[in-house]
Structure formats: structure tokens, C-alpha cells
C-alpha positions in Angstrom: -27.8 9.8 20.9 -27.0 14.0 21.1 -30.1 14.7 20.8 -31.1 12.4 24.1 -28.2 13.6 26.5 -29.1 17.3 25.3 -32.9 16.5 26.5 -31.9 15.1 29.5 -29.5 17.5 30.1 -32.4 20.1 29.9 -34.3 17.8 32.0 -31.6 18.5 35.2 -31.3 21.7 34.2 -35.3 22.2 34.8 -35.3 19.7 37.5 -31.6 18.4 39.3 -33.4 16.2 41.7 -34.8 13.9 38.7 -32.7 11.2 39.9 -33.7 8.5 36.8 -32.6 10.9 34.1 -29.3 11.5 35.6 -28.8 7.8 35.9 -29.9 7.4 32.2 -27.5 10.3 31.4 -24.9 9.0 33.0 -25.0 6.1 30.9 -25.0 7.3 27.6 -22.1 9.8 28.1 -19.8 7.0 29.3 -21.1 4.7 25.8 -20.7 8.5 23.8 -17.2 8.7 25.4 -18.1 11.7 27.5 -16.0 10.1 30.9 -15.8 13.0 32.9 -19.9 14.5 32.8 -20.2 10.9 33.6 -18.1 10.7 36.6 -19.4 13.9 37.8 -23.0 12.7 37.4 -22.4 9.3 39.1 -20.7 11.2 42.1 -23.9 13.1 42.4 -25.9 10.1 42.9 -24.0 8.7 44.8 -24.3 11.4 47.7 -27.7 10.3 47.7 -28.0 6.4 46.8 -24.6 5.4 48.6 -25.8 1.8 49.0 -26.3 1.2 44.7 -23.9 -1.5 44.1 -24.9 -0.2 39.9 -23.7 3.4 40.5 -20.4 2.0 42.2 -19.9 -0.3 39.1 -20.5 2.2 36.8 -18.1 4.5 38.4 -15.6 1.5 38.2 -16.2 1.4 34.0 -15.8 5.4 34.0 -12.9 5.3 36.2 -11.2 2.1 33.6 -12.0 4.6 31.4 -10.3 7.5 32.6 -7.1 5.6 33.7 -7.6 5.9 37.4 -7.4 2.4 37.7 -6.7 2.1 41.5 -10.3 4.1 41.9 -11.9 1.4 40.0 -10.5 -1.1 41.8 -12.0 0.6 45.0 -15.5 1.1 43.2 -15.4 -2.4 42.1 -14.8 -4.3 45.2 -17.7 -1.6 47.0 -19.9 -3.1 43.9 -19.4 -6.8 44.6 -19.7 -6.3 48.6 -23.2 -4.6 48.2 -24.1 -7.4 45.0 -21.8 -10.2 44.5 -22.5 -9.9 40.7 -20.9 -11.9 37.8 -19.9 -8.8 35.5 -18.7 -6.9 39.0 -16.4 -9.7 39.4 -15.3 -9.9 36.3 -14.6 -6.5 35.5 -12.7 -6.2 39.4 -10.6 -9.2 37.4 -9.8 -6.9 34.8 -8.4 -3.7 37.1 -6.6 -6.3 39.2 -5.0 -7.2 36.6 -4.1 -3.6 34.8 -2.8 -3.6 38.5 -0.8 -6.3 38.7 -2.6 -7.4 41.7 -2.5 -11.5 40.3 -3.8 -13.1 43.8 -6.9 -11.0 44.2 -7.3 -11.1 40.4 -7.4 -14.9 40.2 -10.2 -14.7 43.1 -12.1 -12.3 41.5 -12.5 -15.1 37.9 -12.5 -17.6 39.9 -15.8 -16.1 41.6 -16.9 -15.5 37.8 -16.6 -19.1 37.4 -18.6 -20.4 40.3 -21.6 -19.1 38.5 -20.3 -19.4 34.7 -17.7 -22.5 34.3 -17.6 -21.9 30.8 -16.4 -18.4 30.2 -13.5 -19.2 28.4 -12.1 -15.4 29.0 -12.1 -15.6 32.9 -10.0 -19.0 32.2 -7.7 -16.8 29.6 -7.2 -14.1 32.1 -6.5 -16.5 34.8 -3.1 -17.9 32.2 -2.1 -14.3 32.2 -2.4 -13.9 36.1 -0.4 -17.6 36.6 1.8 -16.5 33.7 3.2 -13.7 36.0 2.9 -15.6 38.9 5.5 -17.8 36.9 3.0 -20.5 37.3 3.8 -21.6 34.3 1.7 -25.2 34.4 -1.2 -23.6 35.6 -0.8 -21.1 33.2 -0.5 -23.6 30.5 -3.9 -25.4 32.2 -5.8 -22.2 32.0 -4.6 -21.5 28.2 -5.7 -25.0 27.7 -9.1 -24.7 28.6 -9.6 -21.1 27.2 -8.7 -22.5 24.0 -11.2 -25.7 24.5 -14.0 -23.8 24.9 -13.2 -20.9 22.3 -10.5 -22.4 19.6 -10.9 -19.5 18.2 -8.7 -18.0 20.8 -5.4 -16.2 19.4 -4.3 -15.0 22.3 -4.7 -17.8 24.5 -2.5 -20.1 21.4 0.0 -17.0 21.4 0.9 -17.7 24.9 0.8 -21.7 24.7 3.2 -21.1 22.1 5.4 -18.6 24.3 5.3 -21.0 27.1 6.1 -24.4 24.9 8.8 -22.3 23.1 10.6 -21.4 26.3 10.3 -24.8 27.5 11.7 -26.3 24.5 9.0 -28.2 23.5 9.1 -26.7 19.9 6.5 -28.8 18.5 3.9 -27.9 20.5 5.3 -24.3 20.1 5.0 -24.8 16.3 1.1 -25.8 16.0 -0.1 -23.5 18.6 1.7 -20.0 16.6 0.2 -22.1 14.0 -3.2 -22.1 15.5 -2.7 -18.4 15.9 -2.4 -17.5 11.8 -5.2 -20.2 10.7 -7.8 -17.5 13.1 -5.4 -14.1 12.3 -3.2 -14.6 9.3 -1.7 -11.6 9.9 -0.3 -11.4 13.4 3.2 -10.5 13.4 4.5 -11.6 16.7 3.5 -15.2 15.5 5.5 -15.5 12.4 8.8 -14.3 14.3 8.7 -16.7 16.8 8.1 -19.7 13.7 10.9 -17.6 12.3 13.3 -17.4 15.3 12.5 -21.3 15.7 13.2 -22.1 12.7 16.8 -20.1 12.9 17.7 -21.9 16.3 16.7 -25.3 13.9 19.4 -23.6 11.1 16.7 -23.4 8.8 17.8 -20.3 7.3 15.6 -20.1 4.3 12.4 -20.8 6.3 13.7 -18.8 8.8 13.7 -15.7 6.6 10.2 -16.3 5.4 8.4 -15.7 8.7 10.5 -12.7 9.3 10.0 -11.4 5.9 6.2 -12.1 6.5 6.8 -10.5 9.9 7.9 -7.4 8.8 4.7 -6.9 5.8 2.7 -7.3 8.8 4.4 -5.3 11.4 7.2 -3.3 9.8 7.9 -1.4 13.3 9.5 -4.8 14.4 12.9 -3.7 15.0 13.9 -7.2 16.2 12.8 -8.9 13.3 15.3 -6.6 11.1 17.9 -7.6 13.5 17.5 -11.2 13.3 16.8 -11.0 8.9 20.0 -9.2 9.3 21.8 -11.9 11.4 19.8 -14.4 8.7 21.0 -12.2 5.4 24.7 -11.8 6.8 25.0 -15.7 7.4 23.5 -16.4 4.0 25.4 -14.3 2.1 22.3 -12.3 1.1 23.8 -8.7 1.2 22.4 -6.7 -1.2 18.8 -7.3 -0.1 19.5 -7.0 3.4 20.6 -3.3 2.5 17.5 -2.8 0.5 15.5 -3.8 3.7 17.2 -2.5 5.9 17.6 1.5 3.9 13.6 1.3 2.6 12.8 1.2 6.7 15.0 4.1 7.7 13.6 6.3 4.9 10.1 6.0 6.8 12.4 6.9 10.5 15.6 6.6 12.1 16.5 4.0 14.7 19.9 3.3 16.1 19.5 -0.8 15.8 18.9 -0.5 12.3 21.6 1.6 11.5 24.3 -0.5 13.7 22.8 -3.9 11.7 23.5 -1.7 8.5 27.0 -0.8 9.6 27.9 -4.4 10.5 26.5 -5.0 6.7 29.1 -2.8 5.3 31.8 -4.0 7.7 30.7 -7.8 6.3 30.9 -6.5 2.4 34.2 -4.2 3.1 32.7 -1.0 2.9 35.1 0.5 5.1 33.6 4.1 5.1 30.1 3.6 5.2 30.9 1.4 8.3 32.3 4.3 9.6 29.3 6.5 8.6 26.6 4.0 10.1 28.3 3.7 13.5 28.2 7.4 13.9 24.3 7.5 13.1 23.7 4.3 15.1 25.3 6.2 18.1 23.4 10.1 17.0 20.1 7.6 17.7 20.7 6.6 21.6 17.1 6.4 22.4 16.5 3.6 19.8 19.9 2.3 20.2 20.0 -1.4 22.2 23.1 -2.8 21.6 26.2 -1.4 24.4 26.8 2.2 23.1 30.3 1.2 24.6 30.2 -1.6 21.7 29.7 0.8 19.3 31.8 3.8 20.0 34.7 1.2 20.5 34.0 -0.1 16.6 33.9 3.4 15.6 37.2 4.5 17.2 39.2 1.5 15.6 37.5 1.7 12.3 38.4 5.2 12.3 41.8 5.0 13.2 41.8 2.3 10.3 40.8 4.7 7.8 43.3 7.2 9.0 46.1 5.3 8.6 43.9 4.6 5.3 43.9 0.8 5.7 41.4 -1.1 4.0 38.8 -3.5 5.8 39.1 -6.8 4.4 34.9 -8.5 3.6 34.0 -11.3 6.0 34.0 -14.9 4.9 31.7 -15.3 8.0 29.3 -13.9 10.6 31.4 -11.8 14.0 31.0 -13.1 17.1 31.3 -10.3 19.8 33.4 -11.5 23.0 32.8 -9.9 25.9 36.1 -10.4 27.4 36.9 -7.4 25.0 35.7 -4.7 26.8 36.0 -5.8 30.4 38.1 -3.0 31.4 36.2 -0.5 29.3 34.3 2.2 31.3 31.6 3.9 29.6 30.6 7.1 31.4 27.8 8.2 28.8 26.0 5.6 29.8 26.4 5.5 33.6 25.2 8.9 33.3 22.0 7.8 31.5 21.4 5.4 34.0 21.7 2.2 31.5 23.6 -1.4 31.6 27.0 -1.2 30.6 28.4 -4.6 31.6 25.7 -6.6 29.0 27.2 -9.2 26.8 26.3 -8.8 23.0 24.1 -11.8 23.2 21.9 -13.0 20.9 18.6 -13.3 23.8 15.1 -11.4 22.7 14.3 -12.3 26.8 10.7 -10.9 27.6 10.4 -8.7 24.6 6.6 -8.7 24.2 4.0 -9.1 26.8 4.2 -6.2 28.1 0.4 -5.3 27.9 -0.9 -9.0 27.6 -1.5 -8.6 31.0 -4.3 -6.8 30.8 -7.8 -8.3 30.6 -8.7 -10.3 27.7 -11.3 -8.4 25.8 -9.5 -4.9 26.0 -8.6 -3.4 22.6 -5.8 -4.1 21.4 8.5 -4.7 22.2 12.2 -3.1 24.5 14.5 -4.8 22.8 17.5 -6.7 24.5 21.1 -7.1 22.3 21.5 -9.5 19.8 25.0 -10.7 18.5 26.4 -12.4 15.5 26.8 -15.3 17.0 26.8 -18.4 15.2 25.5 -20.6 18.0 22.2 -19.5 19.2 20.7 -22.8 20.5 20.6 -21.6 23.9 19.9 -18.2 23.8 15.5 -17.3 23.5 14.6 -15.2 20.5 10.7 -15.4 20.9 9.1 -12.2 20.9 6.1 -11.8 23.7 3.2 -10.5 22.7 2.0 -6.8 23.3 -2.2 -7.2 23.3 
């Protein structure tokens, strides 16, 4: 391939008017990842062939490319008015989308599917558009079909599962995450959702499985280690939660993990390395969820405990935060940094993890809320969304 954009190259260098080898070079740097020559090449044809609906579209792929997706957007939608194409629909779908744009998006698959009723993507990317739309049965319609025609489909399962999940309908939620690891046995986001069903069910054991199995997959999943945590702390199982919990911050710090380990040592006893946990939790603010105010209010009492050199007696069970606590409490760290200070300690993982399933369906491939140590979670929503 270098050796045919380097003779066409000297091809415009000998002659720039040779329209057909620019548009042949144009091509091949935008599939040789050369996005800019590209650009610059289409823009030059353009001055001269402004009705090519094929120069705006490919100035619509470049422009994907390069991030400027409103641009694309512009080139697409001059592609499809000159030649009401299939792909030019299709990828004007996609950009919507990147956009956020969900009405014009669902118009522009919908046109895709005037000419193609079976391209199972177009119905997959029309879920996510109704999916943000809150649609959520015509979300759950779209899914449906995407997965009818390609069962093969792990995203399209992911988000039946997300939406039966929310819904309650845990069954259904069960066998589609289900679906998902019989086509990808190793997709994270799938097994803590089983896992954070199976903990609102109080199956502990089973619970800790899919989160253990989480984590070998994905062992960036800072909520999993909260939850295991929560799972470990109610089982009793201390000394491998610590194990966990320490072999992940050798590989880097994160104020979660040390606040879970410090509510570890505060379960066991360990009065000082509760103490020493809280302050690390708190010297990591930028990975810290949980209400700084929380934490710096555990770490004043447990120090004036250790002053007065009294001992922390172990738990016989799992904390439950009360936010009634620390209504009069005014943080002014954290109205200086702009964040929440009047959130309860809840146990809800709301939204963690869709963030990019919005985009379109064949693009390569979570913020954390607060959890507590509550013991009743059957209200609060653990599932993790999924980040394509």
C-alpha cells in the first residue's frame, strides 16, 4: 500500500489536475489511517466536483475519523440529499447518534430499513436511540428483533438484560446476560449484573462467583470490589477480602478501594489501620465516590478514639450508614470542587455503564455512584451499564 500512495502522490506532484488519482489517494490514506492528507485531498475535489454525493461521504468517514463529528454529520446529510444511499444513511445514523441527536438518528435507520428490513444493526441502533429516548418498549422491540435476526448479538442481549433487570423481570434478565457469556464468555459487565442479581436474591455464595469472575475479566471494576466487599463483610470472609482488595492497589491507588479496606479493618477491629485507610481513601479524591464528608467524619471520631486510646470493638454485622447523621454537616472541600454533598450512602450503581453504548453498533469497542453497607438492598439498582 506505501508504495501506491507514494506513486500517486508523484502522480499529483507531476500532474495536480489528475482528478482519478487523487480520488484513489484519497481513499487509501483514510484505510492507511492517514486522516488529514485525506481530508485535504477530498477538499480539493470538492472545489471542483461539488455535486459528488461520494466525495461528501467520504469526507463524512474522514471527519468520524478525525472526531469532528458535527462536520460529518453536515457531509453526511449533503451525501444522502444528492444520493439517498443505504450506507449514507446508515453511517448519518451513526454521527447522529455519537451526537445524541436520537429523532433524526432513528430517521436516518429507519431509511436503511426501507431498502434492507433485515439489517439487524440498524434495528440494534435504533434500541440504543429509544433506550435514551426512555422508550423503553420500543427499545426492548428493537433489541428483540436485532437479536432475531443475529442471536449472535451481545450487545443487543446486554441491553435486554439491562432493561428486564430494571424492570424487575429478573428472569428474563438472567437468560439474556446469559445469552451474552454463551457468545463472549468473558464480558465483565455481564457477570456483575448475574452477580448483583443474585445478591438482591441473598444468594451470597453465587453472588460472589460472578463478581469474582467479574474481576479476572475486568479487574478495573471498582464497583465489583465494592459490592465483593459488601458480599465478604456480610459473609464473614475477611481475610480474602483483604487479599483482594491489597493485590488491586499494588497495581494503583483508588480512594473506593481503600475506604472498602478501611471499613474491613473497622469490621475485624483493627482500629489503626482503620485510621490509616481513611486517610489514603481521602489523599485519593479523584477516585474517591463515596461523601468525602462521610469519610473525614469516620476519620475524626476514629481518631479521637485512638487518642483517648480506646479500642474499636469487631462487628458482629454489616454498618448501615444513616443519613440523618450528617444533616447539619457542611462540607466546604467539596462545595469548592463543585461535587454533591447532600448524597445518602446508598447502596444504587444508577447508570454506571452505558456511557458509550450509544454509539453506533459496529464501532470498536463506569462513574461510580455510593454504595452502603446496607443490609436491605432489594430496592436499590446495582446493574452496571455497559460501556461498548
Amino acid at each position: 500500500m506505501g508504495n501506491d500512495i507514494e506513486s500517486l502522490q508523484e502522480i499529483l506532484k507531476n500532474d495536480p489536475s489528475n482528478f482519478q488519482a487523487r480520488r484513489e489517494l484519497s481513499i487509501l490514506l483514510v484505510n492507511n489511517g492517514f486522516n488529514e492528507e485525506a481530508e485535504g485531498n477530498l477538499l480539493y475535489l470538492l472545489k471542483y466536483f461539488s455535486d459528488d454525493a461520494e466525495i461528501y461521504y467520504n469526507l463524512g468517514i474522514v471527519s468520524e475519523k478525525l472526531k469532528k463529528f458535527t462536520e460529518a454529520r453536515d457531509y453526511y446529510k449533503k451525501a444522502v440529499a444528492i444520493s439517498p444511499q443505504e450506507d449514507f444513511y446508515y453511517n448519518l445514523g451513526d454521527v447522529l447518534v455519537e451526537l445524541k441527536e436520537w429523532n433524526e438518528a432513528i430517521a436516518a435507520f429507519k431509511k436503511v430499513l426501507e431498502t434492507d428490513p433485515e439489517d439487524g444493526n440498524c434495528y440494534f441502533n435504533l434500541g440504543v436511540c429509544y433506550f435514551n429516548k426512555d422508550e423503553k418498549n420500543l427499545a426492548l422491540d428493537n433489541f428483540q428483533k436485532a437479536v432475531a435476526i443475529n442471536p449472535r448479538d451481545v450487545y443487543a442481549y446486554f441491553y435486554l438484560g439491562y432493561i428486564y433487570q430494571n424492570d424487575g423481570l429478573t428472569n428474563f434478565a438472567v437468560d439474556s446476560y446469559n445469552k451474552v457469556l454463551e457468545v463472549s464468555p468473558d464480558y465483565s459487565w455481564a457477570y456483575f449484573n448475574l452477580g448483583s442479581i443474585a445478591f438482591k436474591n441473598g444468594n451470597l455464595e453465587e453472588a460472589k462467583n460472578y463478581l469474582l469472575k467479574t474481576i479476572q475479566y475486568n479487574s478495573m471494576d471498582i464497583e465489583a470490589y465494592k459490592l465483593l466487599t459488601k458480599i465478604c463483610l456480610k459473609s464473614g470472609e475477611t481475610e480474602e477480602i483483604l487479599e483482594i482488595l491489597h493485590t488491586r492497589l499494588q497495581e494503583e491507588e483508588n480512594g473506593d478501594l481503600y475506604y472498602c479496606l478501611a471499613r474491613v479493618y473497622k469490621y475485624i477491629g483493627d482500629s489503626e489501620k482503620y485510621c490509616d485507610n481513611l486517610e489514603l481513601a481521602l489523599n485519593n479524591p479523584y477516585t474517591l465516590t463515596f461523601p468525602k464528608k462521610i469519610v473525614r467524619q469516620e476519620l475524626e471520631y476514629i481518631e479521637e478514639k485512638l487518642d483517648r486510646k480506646e479500642e474499636i470493638e469487631p462487628q458482629t454485622s454489616v454498618e448501615e450508614y444513616s443519613p440523618d447523621e450528617d444533616s447539619d454537616f457542611e462540607d466546604e472541600e467539596d462545595e469548592e470542587e463543585g461535587e454533591e454533598t447532600e448524597e445518602e450512602f446508598d447502596d444504587s450503581d444508577e447508570d454506571d455503564n452505558i456511557e458509550e453504548a450509544d454509539e453506533e453498533y459496529d464501532e470498536d469497542d463506569e462513574d461510580s455512584d455510593d454504595e452502603d453497607w446496607n443490609e436491605d438492598d432489594s430496592e436499590d439498582d446495582d446493574s452496571e451499564e455497559e460501556d461498548e
